[in-house]
N, C-alpha and C positions, 0 to 999 in steps of 0.2 A: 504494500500500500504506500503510495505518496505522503509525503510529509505535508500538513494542514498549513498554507502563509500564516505570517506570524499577526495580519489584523485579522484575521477569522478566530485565532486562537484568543486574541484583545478581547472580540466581541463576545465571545464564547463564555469566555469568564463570568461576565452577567448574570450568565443562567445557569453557572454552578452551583447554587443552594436549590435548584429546584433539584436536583438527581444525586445520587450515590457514586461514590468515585469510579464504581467500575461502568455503572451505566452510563456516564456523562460520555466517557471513548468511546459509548457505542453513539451517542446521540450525536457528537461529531462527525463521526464517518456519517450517519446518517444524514445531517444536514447540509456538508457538503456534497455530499453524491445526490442530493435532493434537487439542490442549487443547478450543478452541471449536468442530470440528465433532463436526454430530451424527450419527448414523449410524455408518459404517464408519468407520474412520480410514486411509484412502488418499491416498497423496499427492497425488491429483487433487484430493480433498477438501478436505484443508487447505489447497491452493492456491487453490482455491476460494473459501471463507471467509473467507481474506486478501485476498481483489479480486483476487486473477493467474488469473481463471479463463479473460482472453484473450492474457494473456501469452505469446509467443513464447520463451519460454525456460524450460521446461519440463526439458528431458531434464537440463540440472545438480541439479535438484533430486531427480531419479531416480535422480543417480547416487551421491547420499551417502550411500542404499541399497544399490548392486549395483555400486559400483565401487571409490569412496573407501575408502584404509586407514585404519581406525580402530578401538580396541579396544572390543566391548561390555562385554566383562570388567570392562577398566579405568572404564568409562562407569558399570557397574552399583555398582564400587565408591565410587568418586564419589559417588554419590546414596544410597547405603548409610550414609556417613561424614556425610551433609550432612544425611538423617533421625534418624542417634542423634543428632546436636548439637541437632535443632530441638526432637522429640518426648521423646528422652529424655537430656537431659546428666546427671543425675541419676543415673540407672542407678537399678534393675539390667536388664537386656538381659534381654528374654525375644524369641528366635526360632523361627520356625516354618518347616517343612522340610513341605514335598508334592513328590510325583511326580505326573504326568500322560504320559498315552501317544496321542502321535497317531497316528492311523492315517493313514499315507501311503504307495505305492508311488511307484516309478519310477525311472528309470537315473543320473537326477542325483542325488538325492538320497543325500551322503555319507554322513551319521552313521545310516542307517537299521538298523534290527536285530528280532531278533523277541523280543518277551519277553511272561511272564505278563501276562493282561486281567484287571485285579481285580474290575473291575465282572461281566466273566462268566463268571469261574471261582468254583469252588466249593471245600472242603476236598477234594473225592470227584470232581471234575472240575473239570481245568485247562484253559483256554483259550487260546492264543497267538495273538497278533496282532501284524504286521508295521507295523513306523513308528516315529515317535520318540519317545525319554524325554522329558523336559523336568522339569526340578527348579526350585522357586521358594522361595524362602529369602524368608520374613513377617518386619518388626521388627512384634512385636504391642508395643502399647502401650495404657496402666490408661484408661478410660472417662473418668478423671475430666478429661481435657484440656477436654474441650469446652464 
């Protein structure tokens, strides 16, 4: 495996209290192989495009997906705090709020529920469809960064 640049490892640092020391080298390899592949971002993928496409140790890096305790809350905040420092210390905070509604069924699935489909209802008909919220909070920032 290649050696991680030394500002990935800067940023990386941040979100060392969220993981375990051994899980955080997998959340690296993970995040960079996330970054540079192209296509789907599966962790096959990114393991992939890191050289472990023959590596025999696979399922740790599967599990700091579907097993590892970690907060994304706390993770999402993290990078929330580390974008107004980069994009905008300055201020003023302008953010942006979306919903989106997946449609998914099935017995596992916890937080499922039915609510309005804005795409195909109408004022004079409403449409409900089964699946999940999902809320995305934008830091939008002025054009003139770039």
């Amino acid at each position: 495996m290649r050696t991680r640049p030394k500002e990935f490892v800067t940023l990386m640092i941040n979100f060392a209290p969220l993981f375990t020391k051994r899980v955080c080298r997998h959340v690296q390899v993970l995040m960079v192989g996330a970054i540079l592949a192209p296509g789907q971002r599966t962790v096959t993928a990114a393991l992939r495009v890191m050289g472990l496409a023959h590596a025999k140790s696979f399922p740790p890096y599967h599990r700091v997906l579907n097993r590892t305790v970690w907060s994304s809350l706390a993770g999402g905040c993290l990078l929330l705090l580390l974008l107004v420092h980069v994009l905008a210390p300055a201020g003023p905070l302008v953010l942006g709020l979306d919903d989106t509604l997946e449609r998914r069924r099935g017995a596992k699935i916890r937080a499922q529920g039915i609510y309005r489909d804005p795409v195909r209802s109408s004022h004079r008909h409403v449409v409900k469809a089964s699946g999940l919220r999902w809320l995305s909070l934008m830091l939008l920032v002025p054009d003139s960064l770039g």
